[in-house]
N, C-alpha and C positions, 0 to 999 in steps of 0.2 A: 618453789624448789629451793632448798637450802644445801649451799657447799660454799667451803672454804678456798677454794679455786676454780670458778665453775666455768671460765677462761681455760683451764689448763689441756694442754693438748694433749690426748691418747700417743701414746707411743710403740705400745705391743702390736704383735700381728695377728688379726683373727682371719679365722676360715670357717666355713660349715656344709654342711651337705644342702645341694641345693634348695631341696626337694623340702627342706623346713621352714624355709623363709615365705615369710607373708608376702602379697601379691606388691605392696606399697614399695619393697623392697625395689630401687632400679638397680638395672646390669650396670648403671652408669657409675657406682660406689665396687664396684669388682674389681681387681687390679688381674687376676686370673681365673680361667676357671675350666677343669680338667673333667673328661668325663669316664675317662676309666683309671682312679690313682692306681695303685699299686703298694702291696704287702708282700715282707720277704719273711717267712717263718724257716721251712726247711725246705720250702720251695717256694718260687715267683706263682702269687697271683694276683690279677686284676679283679677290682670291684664295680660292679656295672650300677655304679653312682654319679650322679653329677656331683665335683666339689670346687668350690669357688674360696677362691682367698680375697679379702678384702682391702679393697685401699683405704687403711684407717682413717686418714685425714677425710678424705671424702666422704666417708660412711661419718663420720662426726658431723659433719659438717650439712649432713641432708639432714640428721635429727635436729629440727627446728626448734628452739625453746620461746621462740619469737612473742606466744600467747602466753607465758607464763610468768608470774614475781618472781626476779630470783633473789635471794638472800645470800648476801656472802657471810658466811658463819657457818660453827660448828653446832649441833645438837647435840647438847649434853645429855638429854632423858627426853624419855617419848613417858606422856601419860596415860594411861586408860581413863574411861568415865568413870568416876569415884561412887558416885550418889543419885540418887530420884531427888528431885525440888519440885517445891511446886509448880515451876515455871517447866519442866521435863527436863531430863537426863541430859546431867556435864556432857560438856565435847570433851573428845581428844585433844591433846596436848602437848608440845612441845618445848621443853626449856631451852634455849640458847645457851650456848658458853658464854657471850656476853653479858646474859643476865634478864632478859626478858624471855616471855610464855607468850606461847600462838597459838590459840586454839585455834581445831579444823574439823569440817565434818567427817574427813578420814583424813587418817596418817600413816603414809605406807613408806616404812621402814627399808631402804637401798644401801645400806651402810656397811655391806660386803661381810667377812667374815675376820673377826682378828685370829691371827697365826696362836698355836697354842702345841704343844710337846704331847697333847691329849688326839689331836690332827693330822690324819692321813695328808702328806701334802704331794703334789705334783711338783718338780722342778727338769729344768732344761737350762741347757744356755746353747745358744748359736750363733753364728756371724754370715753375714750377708756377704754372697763374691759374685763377681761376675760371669753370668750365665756362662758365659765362652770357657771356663775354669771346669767346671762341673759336668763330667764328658756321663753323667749316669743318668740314671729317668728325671725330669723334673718333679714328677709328685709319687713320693713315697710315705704313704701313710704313716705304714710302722716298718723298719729293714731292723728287725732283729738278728739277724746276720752277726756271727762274733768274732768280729774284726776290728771291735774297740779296746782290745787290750785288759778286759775285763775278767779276772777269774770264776771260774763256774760257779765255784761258792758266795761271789761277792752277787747283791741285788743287780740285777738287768738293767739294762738301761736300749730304749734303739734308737735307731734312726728316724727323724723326721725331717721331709725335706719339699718343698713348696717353694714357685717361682711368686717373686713380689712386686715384681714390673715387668716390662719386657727384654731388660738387661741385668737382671741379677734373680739369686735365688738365694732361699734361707737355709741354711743347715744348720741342724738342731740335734742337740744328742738329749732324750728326754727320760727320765725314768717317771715313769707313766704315774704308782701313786706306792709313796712308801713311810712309816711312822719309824724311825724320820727316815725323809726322803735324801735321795745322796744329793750331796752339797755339789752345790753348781763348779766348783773349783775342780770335782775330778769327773765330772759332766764335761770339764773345757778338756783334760787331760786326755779322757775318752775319745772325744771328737777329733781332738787334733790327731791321737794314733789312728784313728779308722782313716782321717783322710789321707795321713801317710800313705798308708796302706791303702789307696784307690790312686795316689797319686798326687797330691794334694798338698802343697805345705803352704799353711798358711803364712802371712807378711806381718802380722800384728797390726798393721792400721784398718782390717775392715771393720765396720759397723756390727758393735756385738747385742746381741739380743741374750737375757736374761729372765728366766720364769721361776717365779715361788710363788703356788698359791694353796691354801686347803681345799680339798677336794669333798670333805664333809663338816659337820657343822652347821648349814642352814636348815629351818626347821620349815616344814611345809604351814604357809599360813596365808590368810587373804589380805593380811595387811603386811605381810614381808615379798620384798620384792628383789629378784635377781641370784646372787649367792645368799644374801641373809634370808630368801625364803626357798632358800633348796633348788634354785632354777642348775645350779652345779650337775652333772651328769656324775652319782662318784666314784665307777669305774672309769669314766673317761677326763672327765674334766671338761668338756664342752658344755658353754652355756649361751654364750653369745643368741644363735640363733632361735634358744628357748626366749630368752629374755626377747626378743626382737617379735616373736610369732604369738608370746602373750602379752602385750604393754597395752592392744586395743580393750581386750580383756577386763585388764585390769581397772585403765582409764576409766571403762562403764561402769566400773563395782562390783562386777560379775565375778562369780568363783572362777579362777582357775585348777583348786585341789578337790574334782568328785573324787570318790570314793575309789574308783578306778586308778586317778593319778595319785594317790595316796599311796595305794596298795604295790604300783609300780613302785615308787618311790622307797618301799619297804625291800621289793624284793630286787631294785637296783643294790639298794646298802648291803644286801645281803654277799651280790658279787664281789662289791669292795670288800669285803670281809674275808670274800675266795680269796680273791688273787693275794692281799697281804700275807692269808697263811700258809700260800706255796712256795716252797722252796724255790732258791734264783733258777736253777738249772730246769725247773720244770716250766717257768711262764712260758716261753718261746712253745712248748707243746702244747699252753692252755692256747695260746690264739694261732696254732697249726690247727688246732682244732673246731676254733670259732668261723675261719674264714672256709670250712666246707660249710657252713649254713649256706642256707640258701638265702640271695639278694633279700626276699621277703620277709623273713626272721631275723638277718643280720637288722636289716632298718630296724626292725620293732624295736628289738634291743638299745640298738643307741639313738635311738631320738623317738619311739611309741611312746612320749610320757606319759599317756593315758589309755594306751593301747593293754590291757592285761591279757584276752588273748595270747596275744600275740607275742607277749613278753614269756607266758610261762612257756608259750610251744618253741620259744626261742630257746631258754635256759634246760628245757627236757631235752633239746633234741644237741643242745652240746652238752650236759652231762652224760647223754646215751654216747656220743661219738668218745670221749678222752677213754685214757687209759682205767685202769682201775686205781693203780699206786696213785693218783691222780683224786679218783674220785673219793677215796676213803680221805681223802684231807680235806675235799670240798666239802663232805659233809659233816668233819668236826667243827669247821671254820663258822659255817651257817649254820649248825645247829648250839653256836653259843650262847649265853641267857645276855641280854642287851642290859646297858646302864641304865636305871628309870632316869628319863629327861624330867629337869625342875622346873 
């Protein structure tokens, strides 16, 4: 394993739906976990999901590297096998920034994705208060509610909001995925008028949480692993619990991309491509619309990576439910001609 900090401590807050996590997975790395969150679009509903938020430090801290070399260092270039010899075909390779080359009988690529003006990104920011503060549900998926001071016309943004101990909660004001996405500074602006407006003023000393990530860019491949191989969800941004439910997978050599999660992976980018070319004022209708699926279509959707079934009777039966004004822009947005990838 090679990193330039492989000491360095996670800091962000992950969550996932229970129901993706591999068996190896203990409750003992969970700091919460809720079994009906809650979505506010144009009315309260509950989702009859398990979702668990994680205690970072812990959840770090069970992933054992205990069996493995680590290298402290960057890689500069990954090599493919170049050539036939007679002795059989180059390994794989890696150059160092330092200045040496490792060959390996595989090389799987973790090196996340670099930020780029060509990339959909996901941003949030939020601050941590104390449970006793926070008098509203503790887990609100998404509170599209528009009570953050936000004009119709400017991009959306909601509410996310998840307990992270047993005395404090995160609130988050995130815009889900936007080229370019709105800058975390009036993400803070937002969140602090919604909590006005619920009652709320913040003090400036709490614990602030900050998120910028691309939500596209990884290319599905067997030697890319995590974001650099597409594990990104990139309507949602959730990856954590892909990454975690294929790493045995991987380990063995085994494909993770059949034909199936390829095909999903097609027709997820396709949504990213929706929601980017919907007007602000219409998202809150596009997931008014999403949460009448039913529990078994919603899951396919956001975590079926290889479910195609199940993905397409998802994506039919919410373009059947939305408006029309609606649908005539979903299907300019997906029926665009894509960039050939180099």
């Amino acid at each position: 394993m090679i990193d330039p900090q492989p000491e360095r401590r996670w800091t962000a807050t992950y969550a996932a739906w229970a129901d993706e996590l591999p068996e190896w997975v203990s409750e003992r790395v969970f700091a919460a976990a809720v079994d009906n969150p809650v979505a506010w679009t144009s009315h309260r509903v509950e989702l009859a999901r398990r979702y668990v938020v994680f205690d970072t430090a812990n959840l770090q801290d069970s992933l054992d590297l205990s069996g493995a070399r680590i290298i402290r260092d960057r890689v500069a270039e990954i090599d493919a096998p170049s050539r036939s010899t007679g002795h059989g075909i180059d390994l794989p390779s890696v150059r160092l920034a330092s200045g040496p080359t490792l060959p390996a009988g595989r090389v799987i690529d973790a090196r996340g994705i670099a930020r780029s003006p060509a990339l959909a990104e996901q941003t949030a920011y939020g601050v941590i208060v104390d449970r006793a503060r926070w008098t509203g549900e503790d887990t609100l998926f998404m509170d599209w509610r528009p009570d953050n001071g936000a004009k119709p016309e400017e991009p959306p943004s909601f509410l996310y909001t998840i307990p992270v101990s047993a005395d404090s909660v995160l609130l988050e004001e995130t815009c889900l995925a936007g080229r370019p996405a709105l800058d975390p500074a009036v993400l803070r602006e937002r969140l602090e008028h919604r909590l006005r407006s619920r009652g709320i003023d913040l003090t400036g000393t709490e614990q602030v949480e900050r998120v910028r990530f691309p939500v596209q860019g990884g290319r599905p491949h067997d030697r890319r692993f995590g974001a650099a191989g597409a594990l990104t969800h990139p309507a949602t941004g959730y990856s954590v619990a892909t990454a975690l439910r294929t790493a045995d997978t991987v380990a063995a050599g085994d494909t993770i991309w059949p034909a199936s999660a390829r095909a999903v992976h097609a027709l997820r980018a396709a949504g990213l491509r929706a929601l980017l070319a919907l007007p602000p004022h219409e998202i809150p209708a596009f997931f008014d619309a999403f949460f009448t699926l039913s529990p078994h279509s919603q899951r396919a959707y956001l975590s079926g990576r290889d479910d195609l079934p199940g993905t397409i009777t998802a994506m039919t039966a919410l373009f059947a439910a939305l408006p029309w004004r609606i649908r005539r822009t979903l299907v300019g947005a997906v029926a665009l001609p894509q960039p050939a990838r180099r």
